[in-house]
Backbone as CSV, one residue per row, in Angstrom:
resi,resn,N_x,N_y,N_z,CA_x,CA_y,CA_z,C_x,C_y,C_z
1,UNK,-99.099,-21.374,48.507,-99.674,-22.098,49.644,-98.973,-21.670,50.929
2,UNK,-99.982,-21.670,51.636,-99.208,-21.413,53.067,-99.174,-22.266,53.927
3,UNK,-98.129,-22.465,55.586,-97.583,-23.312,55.790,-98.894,-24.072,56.705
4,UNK,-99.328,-22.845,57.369,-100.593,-23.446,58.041,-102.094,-24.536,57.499
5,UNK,-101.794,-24.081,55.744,-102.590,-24.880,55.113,-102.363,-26.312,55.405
6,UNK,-100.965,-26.272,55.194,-100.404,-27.860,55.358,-100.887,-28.673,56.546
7,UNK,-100.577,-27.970,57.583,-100.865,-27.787,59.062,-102.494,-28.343,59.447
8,UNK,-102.889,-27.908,58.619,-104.424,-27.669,58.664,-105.207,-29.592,58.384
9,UNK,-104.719,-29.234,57.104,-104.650,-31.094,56.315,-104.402,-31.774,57.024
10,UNK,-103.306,-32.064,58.036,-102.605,-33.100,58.314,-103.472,-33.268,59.712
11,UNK,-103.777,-32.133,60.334,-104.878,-32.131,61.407,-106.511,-32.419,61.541
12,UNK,-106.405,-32.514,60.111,-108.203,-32.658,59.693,-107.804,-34.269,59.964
13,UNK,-106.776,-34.791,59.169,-106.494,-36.441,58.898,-106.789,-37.241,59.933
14,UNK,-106.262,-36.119,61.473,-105.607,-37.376,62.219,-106.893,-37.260,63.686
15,UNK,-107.878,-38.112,62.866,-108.724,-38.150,63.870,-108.924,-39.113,65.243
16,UNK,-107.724,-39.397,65.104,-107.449,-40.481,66.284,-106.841,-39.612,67.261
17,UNK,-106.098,-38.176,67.003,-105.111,-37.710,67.890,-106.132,-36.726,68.887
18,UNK,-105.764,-37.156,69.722,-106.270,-36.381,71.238,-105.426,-34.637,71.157
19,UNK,-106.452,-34.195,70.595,-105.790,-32.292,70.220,-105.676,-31.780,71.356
20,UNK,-106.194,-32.040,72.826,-106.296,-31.699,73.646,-104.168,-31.732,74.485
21,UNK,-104.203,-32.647,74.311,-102.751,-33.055,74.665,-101.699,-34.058,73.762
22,UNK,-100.809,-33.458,72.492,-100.368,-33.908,71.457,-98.850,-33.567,71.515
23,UNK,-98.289,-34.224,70.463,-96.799,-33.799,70.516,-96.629,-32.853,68.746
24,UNK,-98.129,-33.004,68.099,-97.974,-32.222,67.033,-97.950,-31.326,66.919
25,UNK,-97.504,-30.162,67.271,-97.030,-28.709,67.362,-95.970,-28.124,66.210
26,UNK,-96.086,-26.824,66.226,-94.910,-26.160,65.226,-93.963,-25.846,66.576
27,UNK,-92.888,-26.502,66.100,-91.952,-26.151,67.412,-90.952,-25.178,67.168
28,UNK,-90.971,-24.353,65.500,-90.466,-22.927,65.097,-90.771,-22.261,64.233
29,UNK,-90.693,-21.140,64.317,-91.463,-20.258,63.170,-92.893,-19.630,62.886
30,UNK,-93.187,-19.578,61.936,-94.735,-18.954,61.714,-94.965,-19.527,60.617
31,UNK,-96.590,-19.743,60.626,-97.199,-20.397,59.841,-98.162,-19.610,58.740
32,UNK,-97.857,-18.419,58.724,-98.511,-17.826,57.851,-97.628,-17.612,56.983
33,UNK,-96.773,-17.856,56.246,-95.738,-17.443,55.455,-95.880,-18.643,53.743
34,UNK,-96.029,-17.723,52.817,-96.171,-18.722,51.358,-94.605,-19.205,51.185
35,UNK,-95.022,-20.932,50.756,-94.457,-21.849,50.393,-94.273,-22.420,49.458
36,UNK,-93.044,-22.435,48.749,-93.025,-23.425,47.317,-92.462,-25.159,47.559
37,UNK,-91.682,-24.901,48.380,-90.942,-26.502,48.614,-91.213,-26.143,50.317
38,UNK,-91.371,-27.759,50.521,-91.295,-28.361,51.459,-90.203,-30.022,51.851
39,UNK,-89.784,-29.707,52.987,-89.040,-30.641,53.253,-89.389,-31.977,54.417
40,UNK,-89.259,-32.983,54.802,-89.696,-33.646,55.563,-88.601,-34.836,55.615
41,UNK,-88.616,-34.948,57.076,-87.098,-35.701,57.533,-87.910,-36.466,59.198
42,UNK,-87.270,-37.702,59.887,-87.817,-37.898,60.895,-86.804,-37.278,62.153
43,UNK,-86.015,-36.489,61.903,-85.517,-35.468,62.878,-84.918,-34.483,62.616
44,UNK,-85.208,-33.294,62.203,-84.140,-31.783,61.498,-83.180,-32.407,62.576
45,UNK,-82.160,-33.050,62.160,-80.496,-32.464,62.790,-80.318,-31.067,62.209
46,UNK,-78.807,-30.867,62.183,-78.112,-29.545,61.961,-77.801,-29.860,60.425
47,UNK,-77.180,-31.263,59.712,-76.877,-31.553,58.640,-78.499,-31.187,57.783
48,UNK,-80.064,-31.531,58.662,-81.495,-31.593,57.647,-81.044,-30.155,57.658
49,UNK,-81.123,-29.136,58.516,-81.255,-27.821,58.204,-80.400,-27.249,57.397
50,UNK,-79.457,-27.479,57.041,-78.203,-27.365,56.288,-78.606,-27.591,54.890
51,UNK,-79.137,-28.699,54.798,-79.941,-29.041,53.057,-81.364,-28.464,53.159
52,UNK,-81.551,-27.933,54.115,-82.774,-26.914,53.643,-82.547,-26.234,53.443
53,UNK,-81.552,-25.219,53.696,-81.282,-23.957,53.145,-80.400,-24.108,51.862
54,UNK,-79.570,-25.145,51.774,-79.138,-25.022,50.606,-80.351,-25.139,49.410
55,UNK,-81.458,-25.689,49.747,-82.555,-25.728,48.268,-83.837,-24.923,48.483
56,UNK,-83.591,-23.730,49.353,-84.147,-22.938,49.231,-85.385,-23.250,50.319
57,UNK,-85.545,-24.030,50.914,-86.831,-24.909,51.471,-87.111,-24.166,52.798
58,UNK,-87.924,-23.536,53.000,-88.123,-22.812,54.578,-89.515,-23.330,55.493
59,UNK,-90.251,-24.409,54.828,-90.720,-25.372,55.565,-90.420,-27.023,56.082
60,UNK,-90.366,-27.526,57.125,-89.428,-29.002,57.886,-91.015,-29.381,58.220
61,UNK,-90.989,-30.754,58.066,-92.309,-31.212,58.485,-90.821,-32.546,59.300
62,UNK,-90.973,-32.419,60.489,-90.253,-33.518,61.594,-91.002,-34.148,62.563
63,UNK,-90.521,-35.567,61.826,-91.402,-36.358,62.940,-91.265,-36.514,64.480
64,UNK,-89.778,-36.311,65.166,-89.397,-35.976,66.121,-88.768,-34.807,66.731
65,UNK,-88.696,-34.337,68.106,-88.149,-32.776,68.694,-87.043,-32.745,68.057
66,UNK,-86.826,-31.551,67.194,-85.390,-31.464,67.108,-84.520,-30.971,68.054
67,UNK,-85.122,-30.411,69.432,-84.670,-29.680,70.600,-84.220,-30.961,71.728
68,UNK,-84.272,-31.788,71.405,-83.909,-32.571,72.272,-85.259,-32.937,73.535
69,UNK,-84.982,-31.921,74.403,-86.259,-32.204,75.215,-86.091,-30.945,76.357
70,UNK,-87.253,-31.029,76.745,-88.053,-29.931,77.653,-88.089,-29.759,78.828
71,UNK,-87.221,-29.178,79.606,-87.087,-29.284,81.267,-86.908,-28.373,81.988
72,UNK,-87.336,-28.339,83.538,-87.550,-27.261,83.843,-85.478,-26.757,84.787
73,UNK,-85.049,-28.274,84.221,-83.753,-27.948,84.865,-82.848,-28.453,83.613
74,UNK,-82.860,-27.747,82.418,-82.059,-28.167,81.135,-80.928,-28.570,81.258
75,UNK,-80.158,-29.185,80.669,-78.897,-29.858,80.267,-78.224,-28.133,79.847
76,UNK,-77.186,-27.879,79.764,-76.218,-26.615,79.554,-75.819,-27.404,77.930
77,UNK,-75.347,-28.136,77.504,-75.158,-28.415,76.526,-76.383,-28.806,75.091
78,UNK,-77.063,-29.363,75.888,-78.285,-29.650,75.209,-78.702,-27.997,74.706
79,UNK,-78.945,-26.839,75.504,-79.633,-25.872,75.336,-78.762,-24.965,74.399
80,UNK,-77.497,-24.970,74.892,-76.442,-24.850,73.552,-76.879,-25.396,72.051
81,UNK,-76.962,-26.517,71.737,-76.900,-26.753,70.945,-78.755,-26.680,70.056
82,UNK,-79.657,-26.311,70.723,-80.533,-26.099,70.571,-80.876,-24.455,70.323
83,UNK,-80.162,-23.861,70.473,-79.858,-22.367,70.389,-79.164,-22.193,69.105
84,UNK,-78.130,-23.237,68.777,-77.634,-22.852,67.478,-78.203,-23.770,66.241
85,UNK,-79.434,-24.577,66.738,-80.685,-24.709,65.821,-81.320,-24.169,65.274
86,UNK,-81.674,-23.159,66.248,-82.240,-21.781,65.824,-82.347,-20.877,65.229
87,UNK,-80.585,-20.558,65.650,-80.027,-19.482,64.672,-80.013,-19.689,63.095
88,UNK,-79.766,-21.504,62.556,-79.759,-21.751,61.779,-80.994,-21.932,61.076
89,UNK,-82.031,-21.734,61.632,-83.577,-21.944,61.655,-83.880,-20.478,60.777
90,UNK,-83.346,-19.376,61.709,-84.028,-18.011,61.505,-82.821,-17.697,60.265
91,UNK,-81.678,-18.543,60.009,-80.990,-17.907,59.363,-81.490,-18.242,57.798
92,UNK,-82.040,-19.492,57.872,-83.262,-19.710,56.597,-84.295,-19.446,56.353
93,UNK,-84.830,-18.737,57.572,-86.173,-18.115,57.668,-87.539,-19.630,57.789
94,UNK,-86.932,-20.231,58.423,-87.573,-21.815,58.214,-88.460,-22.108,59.296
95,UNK,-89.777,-22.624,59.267,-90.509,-22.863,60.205,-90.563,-24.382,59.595
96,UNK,-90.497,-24.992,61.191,-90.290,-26.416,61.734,-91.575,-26.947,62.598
97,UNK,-92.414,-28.194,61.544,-93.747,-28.445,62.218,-93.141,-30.146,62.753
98,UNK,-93.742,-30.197,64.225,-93.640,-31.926,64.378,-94.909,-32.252,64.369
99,UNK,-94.695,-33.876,63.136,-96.223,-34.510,63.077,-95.616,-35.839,63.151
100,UNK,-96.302,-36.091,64.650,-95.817,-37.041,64.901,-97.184,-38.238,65.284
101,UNK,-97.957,-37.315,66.044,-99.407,-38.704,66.296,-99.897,-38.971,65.610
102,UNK,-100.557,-38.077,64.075,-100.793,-38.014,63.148,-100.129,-39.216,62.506
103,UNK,-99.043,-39.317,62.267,-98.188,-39.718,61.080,-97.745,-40.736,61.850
104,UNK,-97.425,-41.351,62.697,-97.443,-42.669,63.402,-98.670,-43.852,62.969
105,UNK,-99.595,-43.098,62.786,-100.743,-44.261,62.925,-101.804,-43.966,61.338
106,UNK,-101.062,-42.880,60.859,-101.512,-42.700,59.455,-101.772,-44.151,58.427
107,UNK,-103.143,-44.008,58.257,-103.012,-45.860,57.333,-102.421,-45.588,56.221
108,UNK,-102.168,-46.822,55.673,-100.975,-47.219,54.554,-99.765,-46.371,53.927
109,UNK,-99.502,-44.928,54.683,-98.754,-43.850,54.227,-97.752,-43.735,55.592
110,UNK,-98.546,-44.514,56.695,-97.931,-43.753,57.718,-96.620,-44.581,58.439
111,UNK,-96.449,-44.300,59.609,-94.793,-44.941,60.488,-95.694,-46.621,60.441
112,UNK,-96.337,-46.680,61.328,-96.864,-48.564,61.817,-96.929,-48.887,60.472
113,UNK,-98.000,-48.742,59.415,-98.205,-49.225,58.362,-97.062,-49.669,57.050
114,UNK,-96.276,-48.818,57.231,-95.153,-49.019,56.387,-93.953,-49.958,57.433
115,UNK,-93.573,-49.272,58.233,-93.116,-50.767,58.748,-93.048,-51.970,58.510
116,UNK,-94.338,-52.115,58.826,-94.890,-53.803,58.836,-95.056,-54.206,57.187
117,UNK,-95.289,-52.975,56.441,-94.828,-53.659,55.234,-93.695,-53.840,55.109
118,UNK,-92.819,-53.427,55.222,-91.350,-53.185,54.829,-90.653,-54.838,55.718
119,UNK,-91.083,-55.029,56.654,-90.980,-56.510,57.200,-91.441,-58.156,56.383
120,UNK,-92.675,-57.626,55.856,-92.990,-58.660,54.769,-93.580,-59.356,55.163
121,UNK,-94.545,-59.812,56.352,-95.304,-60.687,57.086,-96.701,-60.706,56.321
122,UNK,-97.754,-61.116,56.308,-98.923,-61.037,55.464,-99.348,-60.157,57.355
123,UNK,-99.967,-58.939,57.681,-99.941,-58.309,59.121,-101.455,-58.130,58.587
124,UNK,-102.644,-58.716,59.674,-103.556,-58.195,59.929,-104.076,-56.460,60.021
125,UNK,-104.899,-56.307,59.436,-105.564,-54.861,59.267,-105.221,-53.946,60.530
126,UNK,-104.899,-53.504,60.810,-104.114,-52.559,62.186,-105.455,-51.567,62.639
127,UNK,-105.896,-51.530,64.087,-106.826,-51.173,64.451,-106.131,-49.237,64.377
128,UNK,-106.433,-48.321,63.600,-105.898,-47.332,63.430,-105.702,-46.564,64.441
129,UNK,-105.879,-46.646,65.611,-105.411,-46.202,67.202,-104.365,-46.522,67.775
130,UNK,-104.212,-47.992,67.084,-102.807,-48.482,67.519,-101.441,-48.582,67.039
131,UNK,-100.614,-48.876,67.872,-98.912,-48.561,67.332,-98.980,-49.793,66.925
132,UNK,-100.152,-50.847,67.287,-99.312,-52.757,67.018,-99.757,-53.052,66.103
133,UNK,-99.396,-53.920,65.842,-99.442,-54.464,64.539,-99.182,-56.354,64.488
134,UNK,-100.036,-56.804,63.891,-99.705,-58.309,64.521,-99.740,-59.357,63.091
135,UNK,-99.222,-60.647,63.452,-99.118,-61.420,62.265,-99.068,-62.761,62.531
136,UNK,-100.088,-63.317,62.249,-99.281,-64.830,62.225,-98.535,-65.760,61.521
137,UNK,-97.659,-66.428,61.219,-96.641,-66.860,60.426,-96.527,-68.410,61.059
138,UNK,-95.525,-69.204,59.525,-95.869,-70.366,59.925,-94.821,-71.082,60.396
139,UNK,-94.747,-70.896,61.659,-93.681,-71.732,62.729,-92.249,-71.580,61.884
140,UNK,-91.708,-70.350,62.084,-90.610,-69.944,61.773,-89.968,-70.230,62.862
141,UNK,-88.102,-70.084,62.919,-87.688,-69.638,64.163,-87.417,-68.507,64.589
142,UNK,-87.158,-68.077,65.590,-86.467,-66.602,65.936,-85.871,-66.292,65.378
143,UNK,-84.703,-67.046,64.422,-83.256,-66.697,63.745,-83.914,-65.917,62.589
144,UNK,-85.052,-66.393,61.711,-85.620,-66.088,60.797,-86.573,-65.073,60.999
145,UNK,-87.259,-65.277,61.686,-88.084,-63.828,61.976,-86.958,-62.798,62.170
146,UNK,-86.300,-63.023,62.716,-85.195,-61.562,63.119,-84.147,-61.401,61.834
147,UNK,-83.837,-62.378,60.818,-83.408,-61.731,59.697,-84.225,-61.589,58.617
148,UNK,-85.806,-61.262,58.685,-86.322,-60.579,58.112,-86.736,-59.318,58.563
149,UNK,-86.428,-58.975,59.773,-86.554,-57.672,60.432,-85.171,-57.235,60.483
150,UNK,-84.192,-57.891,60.329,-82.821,-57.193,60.029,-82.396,-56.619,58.599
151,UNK,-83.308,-57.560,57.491,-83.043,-56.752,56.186,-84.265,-55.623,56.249
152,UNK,-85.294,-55.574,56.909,-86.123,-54.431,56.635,-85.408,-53.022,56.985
153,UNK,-84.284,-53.425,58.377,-84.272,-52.084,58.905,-82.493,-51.760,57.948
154,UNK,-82.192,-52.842,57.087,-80.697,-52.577,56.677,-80.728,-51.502,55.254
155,UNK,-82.102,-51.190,54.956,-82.058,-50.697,54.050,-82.115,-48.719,54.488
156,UNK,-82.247,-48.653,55.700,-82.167,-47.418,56.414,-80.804,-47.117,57.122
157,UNK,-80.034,-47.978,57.154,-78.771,-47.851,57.326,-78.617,-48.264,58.875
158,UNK,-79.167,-49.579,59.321,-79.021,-50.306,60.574,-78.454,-51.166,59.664
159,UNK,-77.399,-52.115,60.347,-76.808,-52.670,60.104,-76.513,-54.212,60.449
160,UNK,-77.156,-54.122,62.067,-77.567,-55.210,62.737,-78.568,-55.195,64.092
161,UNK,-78.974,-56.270,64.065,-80.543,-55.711,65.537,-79.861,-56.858,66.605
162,UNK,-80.243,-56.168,67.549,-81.039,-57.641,68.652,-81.763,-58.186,69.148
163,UNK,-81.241,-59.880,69.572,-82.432,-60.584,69.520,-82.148,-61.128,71.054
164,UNK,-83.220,-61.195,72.223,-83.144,-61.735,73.099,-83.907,-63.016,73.540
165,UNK,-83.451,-64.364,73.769,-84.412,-65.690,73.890,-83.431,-66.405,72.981
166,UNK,-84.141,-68.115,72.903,-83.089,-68.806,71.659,-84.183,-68.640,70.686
167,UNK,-82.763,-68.794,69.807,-82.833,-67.911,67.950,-83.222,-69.424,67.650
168,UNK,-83.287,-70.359,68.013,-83.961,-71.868,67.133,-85.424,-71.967,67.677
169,UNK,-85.788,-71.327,68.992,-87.552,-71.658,69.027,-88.667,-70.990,67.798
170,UNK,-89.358,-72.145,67.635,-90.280,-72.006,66.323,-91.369,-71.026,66.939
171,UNK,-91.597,-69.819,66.387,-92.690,-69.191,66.516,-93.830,-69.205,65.577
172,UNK,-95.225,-68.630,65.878,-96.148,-68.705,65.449,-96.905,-67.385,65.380
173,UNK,-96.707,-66.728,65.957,-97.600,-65.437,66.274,-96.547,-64.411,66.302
174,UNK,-96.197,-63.416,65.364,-95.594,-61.968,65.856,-96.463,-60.567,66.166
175,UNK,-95.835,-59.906,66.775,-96.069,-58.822,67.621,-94.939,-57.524,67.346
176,UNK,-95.536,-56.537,66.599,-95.057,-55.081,66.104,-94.913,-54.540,66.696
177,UNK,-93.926,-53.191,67.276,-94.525,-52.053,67.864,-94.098,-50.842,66.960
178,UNK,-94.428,-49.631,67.572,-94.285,-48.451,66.356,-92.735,-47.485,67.379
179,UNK,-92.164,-47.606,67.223,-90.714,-46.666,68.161,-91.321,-46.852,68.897
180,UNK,-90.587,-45.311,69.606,-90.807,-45.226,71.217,-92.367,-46.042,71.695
181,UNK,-93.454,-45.580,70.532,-94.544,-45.676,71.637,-94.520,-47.588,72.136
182,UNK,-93.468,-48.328,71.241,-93.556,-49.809,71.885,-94.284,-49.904,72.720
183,UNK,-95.032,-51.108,73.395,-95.060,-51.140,74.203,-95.803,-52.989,74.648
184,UNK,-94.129,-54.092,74.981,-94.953,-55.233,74.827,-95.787,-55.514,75.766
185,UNK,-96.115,-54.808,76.888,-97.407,-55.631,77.523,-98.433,-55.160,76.876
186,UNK,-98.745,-53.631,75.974,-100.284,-54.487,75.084,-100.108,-55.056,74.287
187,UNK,-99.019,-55.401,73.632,-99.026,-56.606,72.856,-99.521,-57.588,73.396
188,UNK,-99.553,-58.535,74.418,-99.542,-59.441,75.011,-101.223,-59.975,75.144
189,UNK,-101.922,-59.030,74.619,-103.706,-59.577,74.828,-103.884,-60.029,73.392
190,UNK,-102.937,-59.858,72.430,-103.349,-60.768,71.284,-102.354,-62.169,71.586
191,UNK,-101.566,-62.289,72.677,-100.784,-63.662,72.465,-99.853,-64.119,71.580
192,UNK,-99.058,-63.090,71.131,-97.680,-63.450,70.774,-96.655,-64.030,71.214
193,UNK,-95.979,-65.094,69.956,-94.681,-65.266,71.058,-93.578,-65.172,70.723
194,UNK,-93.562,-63.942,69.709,-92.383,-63.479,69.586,-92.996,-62.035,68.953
195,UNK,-92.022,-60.820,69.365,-92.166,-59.199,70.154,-90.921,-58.575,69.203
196,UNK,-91.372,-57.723,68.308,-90.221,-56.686,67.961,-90.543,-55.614,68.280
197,UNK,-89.625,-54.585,68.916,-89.604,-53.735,69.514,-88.836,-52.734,69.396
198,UNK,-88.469,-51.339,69.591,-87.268,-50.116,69.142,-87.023,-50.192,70.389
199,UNK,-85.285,-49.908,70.153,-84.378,-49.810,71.403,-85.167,-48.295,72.278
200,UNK,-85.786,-47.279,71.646,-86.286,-46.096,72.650,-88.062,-46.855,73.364
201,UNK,-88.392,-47.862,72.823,-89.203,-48.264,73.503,-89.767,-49.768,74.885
202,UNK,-88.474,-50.074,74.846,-88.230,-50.755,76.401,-87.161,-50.431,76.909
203,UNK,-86.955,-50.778,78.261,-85.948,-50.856,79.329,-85.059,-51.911,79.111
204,UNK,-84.174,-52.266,79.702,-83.429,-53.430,80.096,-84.111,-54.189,81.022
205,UNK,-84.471,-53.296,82.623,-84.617,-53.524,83.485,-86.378,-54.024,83.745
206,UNK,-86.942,-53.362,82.973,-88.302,-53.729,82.878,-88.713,-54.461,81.569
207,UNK,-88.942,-54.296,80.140,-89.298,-54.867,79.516,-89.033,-56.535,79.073
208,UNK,-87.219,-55.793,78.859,-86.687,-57.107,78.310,-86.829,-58.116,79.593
209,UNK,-86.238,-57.797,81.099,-86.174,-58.529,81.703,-87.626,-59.191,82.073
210,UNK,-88.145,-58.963,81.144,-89.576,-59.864,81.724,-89.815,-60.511,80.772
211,UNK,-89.216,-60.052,79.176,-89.576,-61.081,78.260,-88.216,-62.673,78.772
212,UNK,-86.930,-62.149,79.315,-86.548,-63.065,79.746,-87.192,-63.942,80.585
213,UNK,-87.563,-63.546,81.674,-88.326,-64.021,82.901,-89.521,-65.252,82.209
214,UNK,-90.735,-64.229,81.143,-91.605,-65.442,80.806,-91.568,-66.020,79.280
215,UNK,-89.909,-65.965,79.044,-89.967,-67.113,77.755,-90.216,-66.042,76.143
216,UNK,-90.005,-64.840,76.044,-90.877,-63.879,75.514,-89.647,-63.435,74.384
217,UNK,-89.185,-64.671,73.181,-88.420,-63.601,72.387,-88.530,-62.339,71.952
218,UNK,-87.340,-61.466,72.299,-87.474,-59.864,71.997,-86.728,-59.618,70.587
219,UNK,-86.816,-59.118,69.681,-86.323,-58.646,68.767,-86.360,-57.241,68.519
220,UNK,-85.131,-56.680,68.619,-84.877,-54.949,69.243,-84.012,-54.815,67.899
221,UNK,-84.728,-52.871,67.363,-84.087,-52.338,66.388,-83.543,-50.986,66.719
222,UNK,-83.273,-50.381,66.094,-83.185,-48.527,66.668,-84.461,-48.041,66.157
223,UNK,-84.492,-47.156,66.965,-86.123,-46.096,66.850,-86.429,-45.356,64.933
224,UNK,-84.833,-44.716,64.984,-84.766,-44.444,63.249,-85.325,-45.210,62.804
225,UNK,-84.780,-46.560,63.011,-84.358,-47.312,61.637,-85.692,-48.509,61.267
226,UNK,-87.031,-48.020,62.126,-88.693,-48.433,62.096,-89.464,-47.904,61.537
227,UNK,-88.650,-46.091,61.640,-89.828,-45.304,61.118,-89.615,-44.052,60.214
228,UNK,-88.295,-44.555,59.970,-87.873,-43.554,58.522,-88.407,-43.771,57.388
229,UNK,-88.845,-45.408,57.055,-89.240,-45.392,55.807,-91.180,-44.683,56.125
230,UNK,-91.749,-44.629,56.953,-93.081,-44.054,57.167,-92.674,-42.177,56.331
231,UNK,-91.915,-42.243,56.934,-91.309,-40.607,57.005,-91.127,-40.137,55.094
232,UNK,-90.639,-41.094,54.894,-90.229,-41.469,53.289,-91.343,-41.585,52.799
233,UNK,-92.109,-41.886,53.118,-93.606,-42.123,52.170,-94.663,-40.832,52.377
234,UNK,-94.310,-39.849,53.542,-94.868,-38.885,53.562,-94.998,-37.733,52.647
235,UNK,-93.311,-38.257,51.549,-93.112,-37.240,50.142,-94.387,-37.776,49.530
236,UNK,-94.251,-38.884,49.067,-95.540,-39.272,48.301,-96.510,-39.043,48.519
237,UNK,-97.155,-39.029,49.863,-98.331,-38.718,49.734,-98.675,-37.060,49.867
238,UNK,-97.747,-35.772,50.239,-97.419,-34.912,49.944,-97.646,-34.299,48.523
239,UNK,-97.007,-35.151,47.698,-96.668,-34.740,46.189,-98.421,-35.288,45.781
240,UNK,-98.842,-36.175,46.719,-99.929,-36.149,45.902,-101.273,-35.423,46.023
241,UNK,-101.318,-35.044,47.104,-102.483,-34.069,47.834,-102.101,-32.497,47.589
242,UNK,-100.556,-32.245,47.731,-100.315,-30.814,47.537,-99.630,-30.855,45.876
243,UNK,-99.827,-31.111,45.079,-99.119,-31.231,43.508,-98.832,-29.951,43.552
244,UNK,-98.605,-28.655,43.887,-97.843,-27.798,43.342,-96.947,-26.955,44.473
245,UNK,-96.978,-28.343,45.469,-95.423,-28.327,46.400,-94.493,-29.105,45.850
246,UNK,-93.380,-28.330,46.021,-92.106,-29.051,45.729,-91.688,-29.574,46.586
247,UNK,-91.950,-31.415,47.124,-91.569,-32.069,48.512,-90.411,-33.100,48.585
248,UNK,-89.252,-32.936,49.339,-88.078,-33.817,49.548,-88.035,-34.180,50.600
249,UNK,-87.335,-35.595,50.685,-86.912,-35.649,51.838,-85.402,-35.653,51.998
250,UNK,-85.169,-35.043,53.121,-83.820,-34.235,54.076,-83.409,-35.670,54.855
251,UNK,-82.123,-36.216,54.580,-81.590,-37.284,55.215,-80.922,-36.666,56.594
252,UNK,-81.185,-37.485,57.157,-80.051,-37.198,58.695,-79.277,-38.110,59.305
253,UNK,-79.014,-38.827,58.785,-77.826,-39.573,58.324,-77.870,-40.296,59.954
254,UNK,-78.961,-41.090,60.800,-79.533,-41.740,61.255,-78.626,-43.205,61.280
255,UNK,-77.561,-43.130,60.931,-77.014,-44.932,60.419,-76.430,-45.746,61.951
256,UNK,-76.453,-46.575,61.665,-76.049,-47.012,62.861,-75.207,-48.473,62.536
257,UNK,-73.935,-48.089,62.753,-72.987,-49.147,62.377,-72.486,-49.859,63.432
258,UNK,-72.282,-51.155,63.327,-72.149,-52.567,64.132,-70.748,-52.731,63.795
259,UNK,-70.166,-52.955,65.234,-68.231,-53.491,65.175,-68.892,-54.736,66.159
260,UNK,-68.006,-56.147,65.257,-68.359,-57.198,65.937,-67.277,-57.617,66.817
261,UNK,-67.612,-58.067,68.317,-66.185,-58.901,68.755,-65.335,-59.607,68.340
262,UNK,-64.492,-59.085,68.350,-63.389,-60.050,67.870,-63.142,-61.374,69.137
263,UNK,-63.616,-61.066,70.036,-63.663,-62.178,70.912,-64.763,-62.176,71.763
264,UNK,-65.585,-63.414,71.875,-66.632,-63.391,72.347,-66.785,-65.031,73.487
């Protein structure tokens, strides 16, 4: 099989994604090249590329840039270290695809959908365009909604989230978002009143401070630690459409460990 086949599939799938202007691109290598294993991770670090070459694997299916980002006035360090991505890239002979719009909004396999399972809410049918995801529940408090979104994300190696508003108001209505693409003001036309959200998808200065402003508990995780398990389910459905790929997933060790005050 070749890599573009893969390429091909995952682009037929994602008929929601605007091809015109996407972030799903091969961001290294060539796609004409036969494949036995494939690997898939939600960011090649230097450690994913490292276990790709150790198992022989010269295709990365990544849900995010492993380059950091794109400018017309680069960081000197950033481009450094994106250079010796490379080297380690060509030194496995490895081509690196990001599927990311695709695989965000992918039903029951994909980043939103698994999420919101992995949270445990009974979540209304998700309009497949969207990152949200919504639920109603029965007059919990904040404390509780947020330690069931703290064991979802502890099993990815977050350790602890935050919660902004008081942790004793009883809610009724929750409100999902998918990482970065968060975003609580469209949440806000289904009427939630309580908002979980990834730290790469609000501000301080804008989001939160407005869920402060109108009463709006926030419950904030890391961007990893929402949409690794989506990423994780992409073996499966991999192994099941391509059965005579050999598909793993490449950890990148994504953890994010909590030191508590000793004085507060």
């Amino acid at each position: 099989m070749k890599v573009k086949e893969v390429i091909e599939h995952l682009q037929a799938k994602g008929t929601w994604v605007n091809w015109d202007k996407t972030r799903d691109i091969v961001l290294y290598g060539k796609t004409d090249k036969e494949i036995t294993k494939m690997g898939v991770c939600w960011v090649a670090t230097k450690d994913v590329i490292r276990q790709a070459q150790q198992a022989g694997i010269n295709f990365i299916i990544s849900h995010e840039n492993l380059f950091y980002e794109q400018s017309t006035s680069p960081n000197r360090l950033l481009l450094e270290s994106a250079n010796e991505k490379k080297a380690m890239l060509d030194e496995g002979d490895i081509t690196v695809y990001r599927c990311h719009d695709v695989w965000d909004m992918m039903p029951e396999y994909g980043v939103a959908d698994v999420w919101s399972s992995d949270i445990g809410f009974d979540f209304e049918p998700r309009v497949v365009s969207s990152y949200n995801s919504y639920a109603n529940i029965d007059y919990l408090t904040v404390r509780e909604v947020a330690q069931k979104v703290a064991n979802a994300v502890g099993k990815y190696g977050q350790e602890a989230i935050q919660v902004f508003g008081d942790l004793d108001r009883k809610v009724s209505r929750l409100a999902i978002g998918t990482g970065a693409a968060t975003n609580i003001f469209s949440m806000q036309k289904e009427h939630p009143d309580v908002c979980v959200a990834s730290d790469d998808g609000v501000t301080n200065w804008i989001a939160v401070q407005w869920c402060i402003d109108n009463d709006m508990p926030l419950i904030l995780v890391n961007h990893a630690s929402c949409e690794i398990g989506g990423l994780m389910k992409m073996v499966d459905y991999m192994n099941l459409v391509f059965p005579d790929l050999q598909v793993q997933y490449l950890k990148e060790d994504y953890q994010v460990h909590s030191i508590l005050a000793k004085e507060a």
